[in-house]
DOVOLO-939983 format. One record per atom (N, C-alpha, C): x, y, z. Coordinates in pm, whole numbers, padded with zeros to 5 digits, always signed. Layout:
N
XYZ...
REM end
This chain:
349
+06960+07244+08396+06993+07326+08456+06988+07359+08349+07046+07187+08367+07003+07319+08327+06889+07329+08274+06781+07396+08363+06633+07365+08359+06621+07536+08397+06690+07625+08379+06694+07750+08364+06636+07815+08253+06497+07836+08291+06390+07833+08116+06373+07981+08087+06316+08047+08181+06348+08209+08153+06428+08324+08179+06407+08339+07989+06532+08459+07939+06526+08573+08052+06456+08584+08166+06451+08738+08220+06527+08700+08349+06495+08583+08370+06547+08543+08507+06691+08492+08516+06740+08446+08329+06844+08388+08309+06984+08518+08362+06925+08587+08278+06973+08731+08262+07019+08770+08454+06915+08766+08513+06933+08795+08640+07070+08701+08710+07100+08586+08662+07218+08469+08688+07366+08572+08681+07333+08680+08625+07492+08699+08563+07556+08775+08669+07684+08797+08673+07810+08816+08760+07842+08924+08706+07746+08848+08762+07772+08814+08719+07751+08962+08687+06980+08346+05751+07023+08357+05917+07145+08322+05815+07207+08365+05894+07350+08344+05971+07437+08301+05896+07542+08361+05894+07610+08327+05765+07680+08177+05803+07739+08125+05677+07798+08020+05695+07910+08043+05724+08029+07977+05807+08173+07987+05796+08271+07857+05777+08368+07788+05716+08403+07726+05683+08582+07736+05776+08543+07865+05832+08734+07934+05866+08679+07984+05977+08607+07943+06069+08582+07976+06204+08701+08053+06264+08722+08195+06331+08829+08238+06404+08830+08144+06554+08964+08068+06549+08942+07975+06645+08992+08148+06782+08950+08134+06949+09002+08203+07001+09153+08164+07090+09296+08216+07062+09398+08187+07085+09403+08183+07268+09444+08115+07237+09430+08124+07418+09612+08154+07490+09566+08138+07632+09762+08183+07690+09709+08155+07880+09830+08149+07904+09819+08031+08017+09839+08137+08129+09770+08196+08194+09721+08251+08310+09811+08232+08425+09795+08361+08554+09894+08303+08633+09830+08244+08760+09685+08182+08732+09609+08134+08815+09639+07959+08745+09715+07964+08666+09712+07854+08535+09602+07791+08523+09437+07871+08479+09366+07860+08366+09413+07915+08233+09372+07824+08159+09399+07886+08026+09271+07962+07993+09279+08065+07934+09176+08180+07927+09222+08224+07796+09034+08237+07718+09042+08289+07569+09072+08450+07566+09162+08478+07460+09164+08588+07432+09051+08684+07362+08986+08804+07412+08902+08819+07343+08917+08837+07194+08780+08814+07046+08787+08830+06971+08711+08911+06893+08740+08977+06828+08651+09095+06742+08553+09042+06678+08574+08981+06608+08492+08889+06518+08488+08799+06476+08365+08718+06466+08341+08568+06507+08231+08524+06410+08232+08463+06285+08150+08459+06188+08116+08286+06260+07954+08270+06247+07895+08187+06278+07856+08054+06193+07892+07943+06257+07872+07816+06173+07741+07820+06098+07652+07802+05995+07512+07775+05964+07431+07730+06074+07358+07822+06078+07263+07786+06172+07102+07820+06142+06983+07740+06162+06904+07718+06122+06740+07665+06228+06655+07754+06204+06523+07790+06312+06464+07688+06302+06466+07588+06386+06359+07509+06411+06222+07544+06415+06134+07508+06299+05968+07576+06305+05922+07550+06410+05803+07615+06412+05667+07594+06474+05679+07576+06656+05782+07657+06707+05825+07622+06815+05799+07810+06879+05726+07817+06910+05693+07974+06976+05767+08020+07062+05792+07944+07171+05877+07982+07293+05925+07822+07372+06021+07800+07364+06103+07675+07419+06259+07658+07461+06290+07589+07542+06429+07609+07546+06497+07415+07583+06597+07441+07659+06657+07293+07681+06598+07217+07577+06691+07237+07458+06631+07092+07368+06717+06988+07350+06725+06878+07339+06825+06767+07375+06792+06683+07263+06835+06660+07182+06824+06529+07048+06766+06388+07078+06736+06355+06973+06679+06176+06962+06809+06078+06962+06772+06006+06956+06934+05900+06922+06984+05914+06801+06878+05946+06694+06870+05933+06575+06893+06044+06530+06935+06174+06623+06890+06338+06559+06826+06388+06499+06674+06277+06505+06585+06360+06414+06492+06460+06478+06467+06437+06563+06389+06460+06662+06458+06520+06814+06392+06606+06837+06454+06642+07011+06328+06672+07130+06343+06703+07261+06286+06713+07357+06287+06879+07388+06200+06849+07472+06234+07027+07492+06125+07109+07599+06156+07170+07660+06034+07239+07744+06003+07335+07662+05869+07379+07715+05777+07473+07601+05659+07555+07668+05655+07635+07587+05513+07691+07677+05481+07762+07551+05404+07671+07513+05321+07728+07351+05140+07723+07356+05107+07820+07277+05010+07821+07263+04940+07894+07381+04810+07818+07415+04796+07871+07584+04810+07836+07688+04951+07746+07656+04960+07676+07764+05017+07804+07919+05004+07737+08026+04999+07843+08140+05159+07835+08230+05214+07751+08188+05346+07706+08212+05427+07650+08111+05548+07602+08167+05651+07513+08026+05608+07315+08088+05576+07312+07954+05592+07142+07949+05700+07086+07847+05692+06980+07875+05755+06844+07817+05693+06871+07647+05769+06902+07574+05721+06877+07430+05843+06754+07331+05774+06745+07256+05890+06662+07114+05838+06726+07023+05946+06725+06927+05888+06742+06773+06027+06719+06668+06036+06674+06578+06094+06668+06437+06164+06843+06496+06347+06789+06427+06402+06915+06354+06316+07009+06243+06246+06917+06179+06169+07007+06089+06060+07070+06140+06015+07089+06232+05934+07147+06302+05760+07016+06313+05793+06962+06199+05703+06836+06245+05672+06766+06362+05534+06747+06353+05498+06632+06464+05540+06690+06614+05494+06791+06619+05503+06854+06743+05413+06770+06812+05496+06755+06954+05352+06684+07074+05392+06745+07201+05285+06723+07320+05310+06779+07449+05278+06606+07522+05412+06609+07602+05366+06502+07676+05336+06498+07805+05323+06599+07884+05285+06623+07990+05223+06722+08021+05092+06752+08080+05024+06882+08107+04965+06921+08211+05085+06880+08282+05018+06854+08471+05131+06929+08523+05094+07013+08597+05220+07078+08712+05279+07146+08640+05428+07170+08636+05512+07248+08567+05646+07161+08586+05699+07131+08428+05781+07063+08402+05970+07131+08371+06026+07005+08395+06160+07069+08331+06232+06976+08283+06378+06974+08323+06466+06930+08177+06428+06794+08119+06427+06740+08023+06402+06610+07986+06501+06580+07896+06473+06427+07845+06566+06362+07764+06522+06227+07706+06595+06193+07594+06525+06097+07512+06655+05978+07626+06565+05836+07643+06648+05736+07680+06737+05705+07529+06879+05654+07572+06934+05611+07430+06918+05551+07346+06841+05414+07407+06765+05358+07352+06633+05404+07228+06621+05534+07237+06491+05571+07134+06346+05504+07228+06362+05449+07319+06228+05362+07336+06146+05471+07441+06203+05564+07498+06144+05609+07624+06206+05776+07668+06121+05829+07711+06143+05964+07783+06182+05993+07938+06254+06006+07956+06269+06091+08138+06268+06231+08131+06167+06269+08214+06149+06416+08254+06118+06425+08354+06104+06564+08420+06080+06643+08538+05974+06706+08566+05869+06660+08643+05738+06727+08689+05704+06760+08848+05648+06869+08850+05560+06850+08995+05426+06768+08960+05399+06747+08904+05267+06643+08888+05174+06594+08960+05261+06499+09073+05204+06467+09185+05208+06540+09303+05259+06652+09349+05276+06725+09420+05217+06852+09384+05113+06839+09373+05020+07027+09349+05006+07137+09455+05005+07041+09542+04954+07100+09666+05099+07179+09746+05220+07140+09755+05343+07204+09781+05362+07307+09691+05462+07392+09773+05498+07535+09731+05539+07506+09574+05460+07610+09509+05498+07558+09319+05652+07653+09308+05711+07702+09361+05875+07785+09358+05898+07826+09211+06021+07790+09162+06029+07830+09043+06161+07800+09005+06130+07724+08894+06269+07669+08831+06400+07699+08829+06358+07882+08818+06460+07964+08719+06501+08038+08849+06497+08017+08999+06539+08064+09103+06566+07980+09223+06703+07953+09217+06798+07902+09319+06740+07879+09468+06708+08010+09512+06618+08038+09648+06428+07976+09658+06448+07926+09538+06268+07911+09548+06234+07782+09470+06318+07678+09437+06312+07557+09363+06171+07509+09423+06094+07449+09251+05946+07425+09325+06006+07290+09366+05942+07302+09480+05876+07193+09592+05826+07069+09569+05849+06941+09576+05774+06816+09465+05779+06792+09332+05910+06869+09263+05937+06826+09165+06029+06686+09149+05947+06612+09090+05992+06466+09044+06058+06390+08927+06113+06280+08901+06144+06235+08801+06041+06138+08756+06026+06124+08610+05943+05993+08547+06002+05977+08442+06011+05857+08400+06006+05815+08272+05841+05758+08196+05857+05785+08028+05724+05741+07925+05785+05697+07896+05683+05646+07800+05687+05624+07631+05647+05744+07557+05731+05728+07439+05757+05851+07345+05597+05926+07309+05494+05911+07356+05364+05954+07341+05301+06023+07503+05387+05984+07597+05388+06052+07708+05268+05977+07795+05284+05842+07784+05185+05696+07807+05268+05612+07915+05234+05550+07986+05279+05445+08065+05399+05514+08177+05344+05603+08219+05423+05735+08311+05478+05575+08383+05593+05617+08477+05641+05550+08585+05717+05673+08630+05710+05709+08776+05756+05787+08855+05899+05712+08936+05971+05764+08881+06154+05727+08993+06194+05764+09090+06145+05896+09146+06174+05966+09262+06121+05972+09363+06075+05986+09500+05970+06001+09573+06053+06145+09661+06121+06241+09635+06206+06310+09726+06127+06401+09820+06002+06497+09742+05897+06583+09770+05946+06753+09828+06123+06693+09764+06199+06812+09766+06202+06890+09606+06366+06844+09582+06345+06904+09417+06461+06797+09371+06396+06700+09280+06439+06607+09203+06440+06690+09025+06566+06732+08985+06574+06746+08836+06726+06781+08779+06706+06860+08655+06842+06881+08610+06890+06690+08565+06734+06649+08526+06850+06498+08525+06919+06461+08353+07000+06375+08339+07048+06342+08268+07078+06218+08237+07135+06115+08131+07175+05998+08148+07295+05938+08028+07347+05842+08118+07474+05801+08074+07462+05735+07903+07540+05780+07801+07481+05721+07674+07494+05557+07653+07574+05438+07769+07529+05333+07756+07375+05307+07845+07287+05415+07899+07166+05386+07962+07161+05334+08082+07252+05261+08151+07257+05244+08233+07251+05348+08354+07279+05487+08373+07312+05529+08480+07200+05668+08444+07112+05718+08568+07078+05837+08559+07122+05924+08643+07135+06060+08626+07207+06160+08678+07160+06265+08704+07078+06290+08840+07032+06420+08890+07078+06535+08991+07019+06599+08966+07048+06731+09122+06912+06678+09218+06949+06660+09342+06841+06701+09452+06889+06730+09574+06749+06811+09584+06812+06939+09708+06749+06867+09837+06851+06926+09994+06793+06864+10077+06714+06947+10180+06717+06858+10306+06644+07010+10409+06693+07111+10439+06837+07128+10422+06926+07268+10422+06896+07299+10266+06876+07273+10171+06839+07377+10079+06985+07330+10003+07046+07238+10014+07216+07218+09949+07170+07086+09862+07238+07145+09709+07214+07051+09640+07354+06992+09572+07310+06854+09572+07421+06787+09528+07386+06689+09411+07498+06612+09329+07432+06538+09216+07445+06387+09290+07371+06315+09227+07318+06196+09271+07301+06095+09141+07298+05961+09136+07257+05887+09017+07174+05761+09053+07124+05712+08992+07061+05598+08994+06982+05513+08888+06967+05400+08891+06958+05315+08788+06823+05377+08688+06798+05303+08582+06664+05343+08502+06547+05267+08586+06533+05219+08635+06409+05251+08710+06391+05262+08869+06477+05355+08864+06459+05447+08997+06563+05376+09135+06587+05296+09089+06670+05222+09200+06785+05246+09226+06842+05180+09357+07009+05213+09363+07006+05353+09378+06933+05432+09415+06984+05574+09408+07096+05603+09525+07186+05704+09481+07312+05728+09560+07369+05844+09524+07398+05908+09631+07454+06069+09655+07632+06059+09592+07651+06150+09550+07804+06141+09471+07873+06232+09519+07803+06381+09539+07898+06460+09535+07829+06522+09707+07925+06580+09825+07873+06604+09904+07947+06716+09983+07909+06857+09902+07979+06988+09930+07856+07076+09951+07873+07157+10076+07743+07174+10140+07771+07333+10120+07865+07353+10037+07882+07501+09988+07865+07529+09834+07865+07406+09779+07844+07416+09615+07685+07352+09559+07670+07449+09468+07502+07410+09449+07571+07365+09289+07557+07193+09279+07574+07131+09166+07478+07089+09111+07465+07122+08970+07352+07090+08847+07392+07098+08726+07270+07100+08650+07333+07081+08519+07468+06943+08437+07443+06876+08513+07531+06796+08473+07518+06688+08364+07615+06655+08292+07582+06546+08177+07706+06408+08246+07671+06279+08210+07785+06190+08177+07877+06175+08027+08017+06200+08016+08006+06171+07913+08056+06050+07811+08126+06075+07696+08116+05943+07640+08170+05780+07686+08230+05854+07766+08301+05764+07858+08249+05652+07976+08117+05657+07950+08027+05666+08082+08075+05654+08181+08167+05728+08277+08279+05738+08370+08269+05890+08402+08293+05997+08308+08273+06116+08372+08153+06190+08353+08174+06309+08458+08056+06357+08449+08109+06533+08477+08020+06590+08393+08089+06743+08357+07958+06791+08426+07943+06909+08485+07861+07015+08539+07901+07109+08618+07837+07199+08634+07860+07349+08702+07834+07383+08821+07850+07485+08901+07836+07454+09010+07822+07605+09091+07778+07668+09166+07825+07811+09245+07804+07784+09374+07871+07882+09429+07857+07859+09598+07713+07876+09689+07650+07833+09713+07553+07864+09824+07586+07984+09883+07719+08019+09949+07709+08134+10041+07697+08235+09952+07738+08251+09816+07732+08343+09714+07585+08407+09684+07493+08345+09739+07360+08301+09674+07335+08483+09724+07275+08589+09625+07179+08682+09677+07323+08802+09652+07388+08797+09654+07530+08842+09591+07524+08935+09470+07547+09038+09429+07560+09124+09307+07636+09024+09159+07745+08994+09231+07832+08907+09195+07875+08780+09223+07809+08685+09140+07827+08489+09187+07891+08457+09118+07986+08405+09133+08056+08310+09002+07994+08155+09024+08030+08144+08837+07937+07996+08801+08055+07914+08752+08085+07831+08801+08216+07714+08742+08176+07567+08712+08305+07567+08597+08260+07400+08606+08345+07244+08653+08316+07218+08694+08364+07088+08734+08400+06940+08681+08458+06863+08695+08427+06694+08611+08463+06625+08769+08405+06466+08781+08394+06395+08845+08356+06286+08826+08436+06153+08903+08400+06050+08807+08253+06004+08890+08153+05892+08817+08053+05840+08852+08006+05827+08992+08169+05767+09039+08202+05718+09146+08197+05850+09298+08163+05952+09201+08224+06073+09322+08371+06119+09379+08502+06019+09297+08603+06085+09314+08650+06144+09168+08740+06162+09219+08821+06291+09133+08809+06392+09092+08732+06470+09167+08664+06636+09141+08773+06661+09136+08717+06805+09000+08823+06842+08937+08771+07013+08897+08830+07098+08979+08736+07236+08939+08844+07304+08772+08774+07312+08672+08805+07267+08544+08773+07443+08450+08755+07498+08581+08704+07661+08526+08741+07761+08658+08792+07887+08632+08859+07932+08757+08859+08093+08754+08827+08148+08602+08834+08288+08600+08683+08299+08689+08652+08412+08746+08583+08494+08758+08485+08525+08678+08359+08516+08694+08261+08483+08592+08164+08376+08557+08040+08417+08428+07980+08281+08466+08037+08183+08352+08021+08048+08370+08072+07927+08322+07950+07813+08351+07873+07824+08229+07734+07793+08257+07691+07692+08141+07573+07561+08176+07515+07490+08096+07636+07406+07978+07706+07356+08053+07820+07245+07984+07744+07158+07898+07740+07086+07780+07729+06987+07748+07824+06913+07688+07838+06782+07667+08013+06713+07596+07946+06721+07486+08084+06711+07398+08059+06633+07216+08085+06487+07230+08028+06374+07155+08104+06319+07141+08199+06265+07140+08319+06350+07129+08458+06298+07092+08480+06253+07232+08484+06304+07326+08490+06263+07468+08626+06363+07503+08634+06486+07436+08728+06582+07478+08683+06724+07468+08606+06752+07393+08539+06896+07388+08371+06903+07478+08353+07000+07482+08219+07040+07532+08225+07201+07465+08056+07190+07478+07992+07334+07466+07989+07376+07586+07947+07502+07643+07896+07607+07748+07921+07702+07730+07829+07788+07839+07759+07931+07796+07860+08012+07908+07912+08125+07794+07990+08244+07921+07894+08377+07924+07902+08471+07946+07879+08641+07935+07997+08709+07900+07943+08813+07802+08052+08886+07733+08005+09030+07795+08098+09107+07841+07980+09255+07904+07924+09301+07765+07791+09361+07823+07804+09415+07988+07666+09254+07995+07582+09186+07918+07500+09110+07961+07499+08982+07830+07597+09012+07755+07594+08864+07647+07608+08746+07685+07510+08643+07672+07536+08510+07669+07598+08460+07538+07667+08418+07562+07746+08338+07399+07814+08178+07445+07807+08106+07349+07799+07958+07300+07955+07917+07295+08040+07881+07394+08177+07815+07386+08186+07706+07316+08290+07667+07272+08342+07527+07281+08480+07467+07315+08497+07425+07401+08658+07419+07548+08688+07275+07498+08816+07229+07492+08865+07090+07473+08919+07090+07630+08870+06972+07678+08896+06942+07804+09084+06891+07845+09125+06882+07761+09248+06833+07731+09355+06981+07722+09367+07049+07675+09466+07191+07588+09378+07270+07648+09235+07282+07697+09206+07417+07742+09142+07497+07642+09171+07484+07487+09164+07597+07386+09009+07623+07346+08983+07763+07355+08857+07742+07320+08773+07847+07183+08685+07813+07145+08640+07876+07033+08512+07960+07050+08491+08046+07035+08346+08108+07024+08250+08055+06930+08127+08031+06930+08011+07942+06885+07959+08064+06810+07932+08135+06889+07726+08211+06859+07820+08342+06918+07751+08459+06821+07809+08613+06806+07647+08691+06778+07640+08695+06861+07446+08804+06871+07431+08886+06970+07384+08943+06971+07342+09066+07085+07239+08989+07180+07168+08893+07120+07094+08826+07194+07112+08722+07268+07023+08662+07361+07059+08487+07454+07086+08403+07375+07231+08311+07398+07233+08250+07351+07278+08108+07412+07223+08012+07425+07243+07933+07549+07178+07750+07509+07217+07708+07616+07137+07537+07630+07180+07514+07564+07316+07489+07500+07376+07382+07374+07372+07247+07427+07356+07181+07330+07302+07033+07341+07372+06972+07202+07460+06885+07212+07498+06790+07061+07416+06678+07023+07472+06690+06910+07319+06534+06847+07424+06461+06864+07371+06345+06827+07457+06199+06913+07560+06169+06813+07582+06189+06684+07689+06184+06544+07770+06323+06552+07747+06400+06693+07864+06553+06697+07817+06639+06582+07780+06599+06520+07774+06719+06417+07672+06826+06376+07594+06845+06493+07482+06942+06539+07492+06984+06649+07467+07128+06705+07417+07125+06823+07294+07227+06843+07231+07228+06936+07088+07227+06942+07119+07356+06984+07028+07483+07034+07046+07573+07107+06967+07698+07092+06933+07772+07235+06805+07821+07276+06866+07991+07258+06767+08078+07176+06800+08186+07144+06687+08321+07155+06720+08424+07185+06618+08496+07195+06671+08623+07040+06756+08547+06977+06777+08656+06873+06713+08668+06745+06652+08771+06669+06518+08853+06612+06408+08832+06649+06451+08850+06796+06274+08879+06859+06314+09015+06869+06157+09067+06841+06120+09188+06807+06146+09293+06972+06187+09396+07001+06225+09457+07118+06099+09427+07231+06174+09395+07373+06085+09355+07444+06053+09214+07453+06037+09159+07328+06025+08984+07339+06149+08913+07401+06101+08885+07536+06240+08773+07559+06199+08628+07526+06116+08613+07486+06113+08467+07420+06213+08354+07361+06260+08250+07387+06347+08200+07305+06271+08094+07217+06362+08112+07135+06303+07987+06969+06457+07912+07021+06430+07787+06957+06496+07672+06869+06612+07675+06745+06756+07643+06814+06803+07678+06690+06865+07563+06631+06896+07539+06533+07021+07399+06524+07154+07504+06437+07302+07429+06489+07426+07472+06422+07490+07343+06381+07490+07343+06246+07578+07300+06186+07745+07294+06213+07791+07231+06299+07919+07172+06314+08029+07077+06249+07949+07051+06167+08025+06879+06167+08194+06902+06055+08217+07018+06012+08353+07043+06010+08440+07065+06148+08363+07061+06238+08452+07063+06350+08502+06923+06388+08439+06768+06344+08450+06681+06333+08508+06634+06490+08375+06623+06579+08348+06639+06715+08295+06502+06733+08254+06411+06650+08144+06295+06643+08251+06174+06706+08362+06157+06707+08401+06043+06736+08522+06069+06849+08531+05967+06923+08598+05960+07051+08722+05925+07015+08825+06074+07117+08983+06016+07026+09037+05998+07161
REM end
């Protein structure tokens, strides 16, 4: 979700370099009489180091290696005619495309380092091709597969011929974690083993369209977002987020103002996460919420998109998709990495 690839369409969702900082303005927060805790706004917000991943033209959802050297990422470079499945080195090295069939979305490195899961229509050409980046029009026969890191020895997991994606997986490997939609058009998250088995429905609210979801360190919960179906076509949708265990109990609606509350990912520690709010009248900007106290900090301060945070597996990076110094008119997003690791997010307390 978060397989939400274009900046024009992202934009349409709403309700809706860089200096270094060492003294981040954390944002003070105060306890609401809805009792969310809600950030106070802040004037100014000097940004952790952050740094352009080369050779990356237009890409977004990038998700790390085990190793953080390397990440995943959809792309649509060059001439290509859609977004695929790419890898390449933080350093902009060793760029590859591993899929060039259909039109792809979110992917992810297995924890293991040994293998890829991503999202294709591939085998399904012939069904309605829809479109990622619209709720009402999800393409049709999008599937899950797992490779090998060269985009070799495909094996297909899904057979739905609905919309299998948004997947994710648990960091002991054991568990995968998708959205799929049914014949009412209601999507719910679902998991199932690494090779495709055991699959099983978790969450089953025929008014909430759930995606984007991660497991986190815990391999027990699972954080993602969610908006109403009846909302759908609305001036104004609100986007919230949720936690729930594996199991499908203990939903927990974990976001409550008014507004969007978008593209969660955890840190490490197994108490903070990133996600994306709007600042008016159309800013996307880069949170970071401790699931525990509520308190949260502002990330990313740009006039431009700023979105898809993703942590490297040691907390002390996070990945993230930007459309800022593109030249007027370019909504393109590049590749960014932020330097975190004074936030000291890497280990589970």
């Amino acid at each position: 979700m978060n397989n939400i690839l274009k900046f024009s369409i992202v934009l349409g969702l709403s309700t809706m370099v860089m200096a270094s900082c060492t003294d981040n303005k954390k944002e003070k927060v105060e306890q609401a009489d809805n009792n969310e805790v809600v950030a106070k706004k802040v004037e100014e917000v000097k940004e952790f180091p952050i740094t352009k991943i080369p050779n990356v033209t237009n890409g977004a959802e990038a998700y790390f290696s085990p190793d953080g050297k390397a990440i995943i990422f959809n792309g649509k470079m060059g001439k290509d005619s859609t977004h695929y499945v790419y890898t390449v080195n933080i350093d902009g090295t060793d760029l590859k495309k591993i899929n060039g069939i259909g039109d792809d979305a979110c992917s992810h490195y297995t924890p293991d380092g040994k293998n890829l899961i991503w999202t294709s229509t591939r085998d399904n050409l012939d069904m309605h091709r829809g479109n990622y980046s619209d709720p009402k029009d999800y393409p049709q026969g999008a599937e899950l597969y797992m490779s090998d890191l060269n985009g070799g020895n495909i094996v297909r997991l899904t057979n739905n011929k609905k919309y299998d994606a948004e997947v994710g997986i648990s960091p002991n490997g054991k568990i995968i974690l998708f959205s799929r939609q049914n014949d009412k058009n209601e999507i719910d998250l679902w998991t199932m083993n690494p090779d495709g088995s055991g699959q099983k429905q978790i969450t089953f609210t025929p008014d909430l369209q759930e995606g984007g979801a991660f497991i986190m360190g815990d391999n027990t919960t699972i954080l993602y977002r969610a908006w109403k179906k009846s909302e759908e076509g609305q001036d104004k949708k609100d986007m919230h987020l949720f936690t729930v265990d594996v199991d499908g109990k203990n939903m927990k609606q974990i976001s409550h103002k008014s507004g969007t509350h978008w593209a969660p990912f955890p840190a490490p520690d197994g108490d903070h996460f990133a996600y994306v709010t709007v600042f008016p009248p159309h800013n996307y900007e880069i949170m970071l919420r401790s699931l525990k106290t509520g308190e949260e900090q502002r990330l990313t301060n740009n006039k431009g998109f700023d979105g898809f945070p993703a942590f490297s597996p040691d907390g002390k990076t996070i990945s993230f998709s930007s459309s800022r110094n593109n030249e007027k008119g370019n909504r393109s997003l590049k590749l960014y990495t932020m330097d975190v690791s004074s936030l000291n997010l890497g280990e589970i307390k």
